[in-house]
MMTF fields as JSON, N, C-alpha, C and O atoms, coordinates in Angstrom:
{
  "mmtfVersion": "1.0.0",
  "mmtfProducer": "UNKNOWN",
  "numBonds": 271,
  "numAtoms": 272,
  "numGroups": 68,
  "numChains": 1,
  "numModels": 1,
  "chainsPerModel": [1],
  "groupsPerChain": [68],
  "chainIdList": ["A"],
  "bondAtomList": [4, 2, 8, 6, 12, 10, 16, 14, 20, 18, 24, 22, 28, 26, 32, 30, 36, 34, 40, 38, 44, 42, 48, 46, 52, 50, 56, 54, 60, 58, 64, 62, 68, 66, 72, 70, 76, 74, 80, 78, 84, 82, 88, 86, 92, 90, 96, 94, 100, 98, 104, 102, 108, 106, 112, 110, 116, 114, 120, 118, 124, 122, 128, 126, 132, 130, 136, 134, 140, 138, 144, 142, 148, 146, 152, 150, 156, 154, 160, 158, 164, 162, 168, 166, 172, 170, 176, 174, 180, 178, 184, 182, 188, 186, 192, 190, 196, 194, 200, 198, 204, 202, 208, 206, 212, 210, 216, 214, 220, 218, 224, 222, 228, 226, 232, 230, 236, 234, 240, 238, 244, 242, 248, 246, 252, 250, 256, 254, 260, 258, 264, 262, 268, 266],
  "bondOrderList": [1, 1, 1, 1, 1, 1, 1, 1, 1, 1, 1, 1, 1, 1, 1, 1, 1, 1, 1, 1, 1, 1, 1, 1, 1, 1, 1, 1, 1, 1, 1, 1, 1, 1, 1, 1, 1, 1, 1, 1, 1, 1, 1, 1, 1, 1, 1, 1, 1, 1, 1, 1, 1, 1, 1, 1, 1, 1, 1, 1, 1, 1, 1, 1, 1, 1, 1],
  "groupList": [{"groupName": "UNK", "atomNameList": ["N", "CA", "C", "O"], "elementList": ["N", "C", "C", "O"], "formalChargeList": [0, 0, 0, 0], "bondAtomList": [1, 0, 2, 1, 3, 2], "bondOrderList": [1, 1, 2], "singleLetterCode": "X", "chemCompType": "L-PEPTIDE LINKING"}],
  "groupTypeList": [0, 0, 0, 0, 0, 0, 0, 0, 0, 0, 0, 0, 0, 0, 0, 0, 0, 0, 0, 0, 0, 0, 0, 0, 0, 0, 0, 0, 0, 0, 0, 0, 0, 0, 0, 0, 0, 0, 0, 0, 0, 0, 0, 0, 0, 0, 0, 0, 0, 0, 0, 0, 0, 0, 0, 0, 0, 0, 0, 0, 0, 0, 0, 0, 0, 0, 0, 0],
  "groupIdList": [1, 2, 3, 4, 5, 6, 7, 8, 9, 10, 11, 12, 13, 14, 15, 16, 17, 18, 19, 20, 21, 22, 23, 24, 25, 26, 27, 28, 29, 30, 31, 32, 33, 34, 35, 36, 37, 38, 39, 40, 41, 42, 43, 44, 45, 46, 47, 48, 49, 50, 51, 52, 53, 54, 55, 56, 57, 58, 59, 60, 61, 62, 63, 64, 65, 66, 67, 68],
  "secStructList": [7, 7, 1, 1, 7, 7, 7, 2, 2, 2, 2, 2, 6, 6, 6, 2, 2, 2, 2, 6, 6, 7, 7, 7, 6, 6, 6, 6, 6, 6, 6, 6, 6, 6, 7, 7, 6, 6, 2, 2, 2, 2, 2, 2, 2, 2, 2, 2, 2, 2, 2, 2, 2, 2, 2, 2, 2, 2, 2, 2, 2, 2, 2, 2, 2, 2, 6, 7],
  "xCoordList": [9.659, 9.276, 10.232, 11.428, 9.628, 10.446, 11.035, 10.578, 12.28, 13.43, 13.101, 13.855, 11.667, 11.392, 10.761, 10.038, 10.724, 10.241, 8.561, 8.172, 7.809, 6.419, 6.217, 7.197, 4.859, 4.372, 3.401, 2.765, 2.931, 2.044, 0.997, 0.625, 0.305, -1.092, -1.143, -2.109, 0.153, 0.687, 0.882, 0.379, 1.651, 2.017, 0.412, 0.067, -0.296, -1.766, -2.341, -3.01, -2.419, -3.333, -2.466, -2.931, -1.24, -1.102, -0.787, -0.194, -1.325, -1.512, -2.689, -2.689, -3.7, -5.178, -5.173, -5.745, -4.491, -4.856, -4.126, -4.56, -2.949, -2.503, -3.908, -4.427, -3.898, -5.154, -6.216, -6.588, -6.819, -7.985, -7.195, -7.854, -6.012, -5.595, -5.155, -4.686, -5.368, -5.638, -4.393, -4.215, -3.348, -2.576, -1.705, -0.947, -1.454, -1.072, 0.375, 1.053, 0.685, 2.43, 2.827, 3.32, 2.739, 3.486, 3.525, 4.369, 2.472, 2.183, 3.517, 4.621, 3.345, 4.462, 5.23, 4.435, 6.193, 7.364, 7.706, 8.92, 6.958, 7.635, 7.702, 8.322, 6.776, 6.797, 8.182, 8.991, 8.276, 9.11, 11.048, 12.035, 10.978, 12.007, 12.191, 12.991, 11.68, 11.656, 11.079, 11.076, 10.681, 9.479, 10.518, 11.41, 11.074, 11.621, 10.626, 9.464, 10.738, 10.138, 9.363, 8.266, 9.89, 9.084, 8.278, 7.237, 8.079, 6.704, 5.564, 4.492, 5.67, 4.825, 4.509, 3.619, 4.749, 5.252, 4.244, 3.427, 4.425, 3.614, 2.347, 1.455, 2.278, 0.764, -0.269, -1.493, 0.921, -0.302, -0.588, -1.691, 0.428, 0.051, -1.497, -2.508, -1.616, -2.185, -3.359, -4.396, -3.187, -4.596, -5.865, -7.089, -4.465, -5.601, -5.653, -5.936, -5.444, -5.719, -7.072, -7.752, -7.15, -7.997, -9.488, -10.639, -8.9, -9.768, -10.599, -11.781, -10.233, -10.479, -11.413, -12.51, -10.893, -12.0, -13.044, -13.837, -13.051, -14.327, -15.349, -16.445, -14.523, -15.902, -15.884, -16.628, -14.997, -16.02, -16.998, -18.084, -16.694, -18.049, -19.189, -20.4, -18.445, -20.321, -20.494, -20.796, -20.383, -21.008, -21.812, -22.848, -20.855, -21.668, -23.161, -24.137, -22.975, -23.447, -25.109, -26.256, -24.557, -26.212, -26.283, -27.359, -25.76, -26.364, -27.32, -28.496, -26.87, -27.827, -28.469, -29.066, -28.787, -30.177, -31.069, -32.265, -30.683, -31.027, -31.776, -32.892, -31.482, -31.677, -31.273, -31.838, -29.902, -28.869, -28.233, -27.57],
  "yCoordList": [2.138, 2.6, 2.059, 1.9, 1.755, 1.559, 2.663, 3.748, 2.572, 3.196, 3.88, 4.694, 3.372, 3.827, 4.73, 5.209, 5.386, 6.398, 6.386, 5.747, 6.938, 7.843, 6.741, 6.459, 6.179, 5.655, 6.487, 6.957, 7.013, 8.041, 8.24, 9.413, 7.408, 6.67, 7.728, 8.443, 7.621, 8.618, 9.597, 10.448, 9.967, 11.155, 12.088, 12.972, 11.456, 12.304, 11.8, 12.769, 10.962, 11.217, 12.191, 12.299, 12.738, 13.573, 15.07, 15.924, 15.08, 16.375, 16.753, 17.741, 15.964, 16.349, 16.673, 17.74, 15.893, 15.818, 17.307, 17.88, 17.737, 18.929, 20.566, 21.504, 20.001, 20.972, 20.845, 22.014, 20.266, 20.475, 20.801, 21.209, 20.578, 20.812, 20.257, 20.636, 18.321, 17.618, 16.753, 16.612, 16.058, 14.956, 14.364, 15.161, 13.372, 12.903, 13.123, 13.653, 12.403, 12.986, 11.692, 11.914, 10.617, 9.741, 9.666, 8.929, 10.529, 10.852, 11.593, 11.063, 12.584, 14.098, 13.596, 12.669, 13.229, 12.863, 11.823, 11.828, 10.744, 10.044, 11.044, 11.006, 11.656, 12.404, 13.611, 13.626, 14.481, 14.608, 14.19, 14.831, 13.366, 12.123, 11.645, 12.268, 10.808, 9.993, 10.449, 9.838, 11.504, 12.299, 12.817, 12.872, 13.319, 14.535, 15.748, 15.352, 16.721, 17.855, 18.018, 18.572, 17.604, 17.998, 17.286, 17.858, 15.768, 15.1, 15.68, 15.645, 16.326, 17.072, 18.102, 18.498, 18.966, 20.248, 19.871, 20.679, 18.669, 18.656, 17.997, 18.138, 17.229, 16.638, 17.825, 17.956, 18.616, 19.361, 20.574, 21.12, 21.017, 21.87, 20.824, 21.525, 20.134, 19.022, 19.064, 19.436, 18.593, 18.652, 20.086, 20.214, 21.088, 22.487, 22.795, 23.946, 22.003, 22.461, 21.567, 21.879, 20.779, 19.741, 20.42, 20.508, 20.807, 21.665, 22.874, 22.934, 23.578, 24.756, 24.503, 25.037, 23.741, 23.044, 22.41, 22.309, 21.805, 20.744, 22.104, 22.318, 23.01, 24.147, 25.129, 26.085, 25.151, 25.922, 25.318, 25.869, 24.193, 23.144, 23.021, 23.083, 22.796, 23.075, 23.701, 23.487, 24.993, 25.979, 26.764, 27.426, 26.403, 26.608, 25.647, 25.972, 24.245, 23.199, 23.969, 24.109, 24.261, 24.435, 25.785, 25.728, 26.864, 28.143, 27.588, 27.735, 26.741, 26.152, 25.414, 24.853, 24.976, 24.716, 25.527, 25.238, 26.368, 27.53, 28.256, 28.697, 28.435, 29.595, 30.513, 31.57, 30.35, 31.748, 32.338, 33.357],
  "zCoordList": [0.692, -0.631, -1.678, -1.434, -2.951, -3.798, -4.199, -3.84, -5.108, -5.652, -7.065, -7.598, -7.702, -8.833, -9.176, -8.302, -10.566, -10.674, -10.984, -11.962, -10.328, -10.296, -11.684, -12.374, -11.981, -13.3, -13.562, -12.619, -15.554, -15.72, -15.071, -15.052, -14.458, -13.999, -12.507, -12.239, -11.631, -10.535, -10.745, -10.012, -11.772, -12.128, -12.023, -11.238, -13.144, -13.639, -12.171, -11.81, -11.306, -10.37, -8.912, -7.778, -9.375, -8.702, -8.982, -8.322, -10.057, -11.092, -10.305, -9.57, -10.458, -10.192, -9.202, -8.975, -7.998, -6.875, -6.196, -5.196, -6.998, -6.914, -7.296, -6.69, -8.529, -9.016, -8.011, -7.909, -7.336, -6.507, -4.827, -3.871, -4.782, -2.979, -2.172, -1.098, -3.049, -1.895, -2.608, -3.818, -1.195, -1.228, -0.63, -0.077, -0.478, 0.98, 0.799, -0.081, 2.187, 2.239, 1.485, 0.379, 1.776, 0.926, -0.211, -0.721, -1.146, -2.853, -2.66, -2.792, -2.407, -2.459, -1.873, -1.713, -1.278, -0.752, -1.697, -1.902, -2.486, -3.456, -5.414, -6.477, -4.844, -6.326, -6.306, -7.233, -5.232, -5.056, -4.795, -5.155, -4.32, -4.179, -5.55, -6.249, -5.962, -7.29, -8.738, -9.807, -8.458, -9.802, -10.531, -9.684, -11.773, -12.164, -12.474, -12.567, -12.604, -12.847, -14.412, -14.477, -15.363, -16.457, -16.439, -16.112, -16.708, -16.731, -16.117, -16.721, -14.749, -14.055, -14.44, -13.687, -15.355, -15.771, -17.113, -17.553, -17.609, -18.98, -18.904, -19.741, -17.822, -17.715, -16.703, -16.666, -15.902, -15.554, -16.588, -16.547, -17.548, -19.073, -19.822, -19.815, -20.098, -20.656, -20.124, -20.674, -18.789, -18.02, -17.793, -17.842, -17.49, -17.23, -18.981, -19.312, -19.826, -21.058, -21.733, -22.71, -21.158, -21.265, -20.493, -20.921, -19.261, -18.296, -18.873, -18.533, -19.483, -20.146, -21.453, -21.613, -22.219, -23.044, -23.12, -24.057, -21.731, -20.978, -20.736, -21.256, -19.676, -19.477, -20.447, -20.228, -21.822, -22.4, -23.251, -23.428, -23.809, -24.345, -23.122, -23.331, -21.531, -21.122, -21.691, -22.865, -21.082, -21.228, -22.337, -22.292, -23.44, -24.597, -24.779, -25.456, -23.866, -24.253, -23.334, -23.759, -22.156, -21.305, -22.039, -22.634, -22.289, -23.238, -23.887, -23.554, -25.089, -26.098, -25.624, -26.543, -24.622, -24.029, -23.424, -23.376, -23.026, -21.622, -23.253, -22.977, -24.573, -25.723, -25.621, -25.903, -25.08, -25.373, -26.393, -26.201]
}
């Protein structure tokens, strides 16, 4: 493994991959190892915030179809 640190691209695809359950050992053992803690800390703030807004626009979105 390289010596460097996690790039955003990793970081956010192991945000997600955290949020749903799933991830291999060599993700987590380098995110761990080489990651620092806040970047992780703010993209997964970011993401479940991003998250929360996606389903409440569905939802509003199929209401107003459904004629709720």
């Amino acid at each position: 493994m390289s010596q460097r640190r996690p790039s955003l691209w990793q970081m956010l695809l192991s945000v997600l991959a955290a949020m749903i359950g799933v991830q291999s050992e060599k993700n987590h053992e380098r995110d761990f190892s080489k990651g620092r803690l806040w970047p992780f800390v703010f993209l997964g703030l970011i993401t479940l915030i991003v998250f929360i807004i996606a389903v409440i626009f569905l939802t509003r979105w199929a209401l107003s179809i459904a004629g709720v």
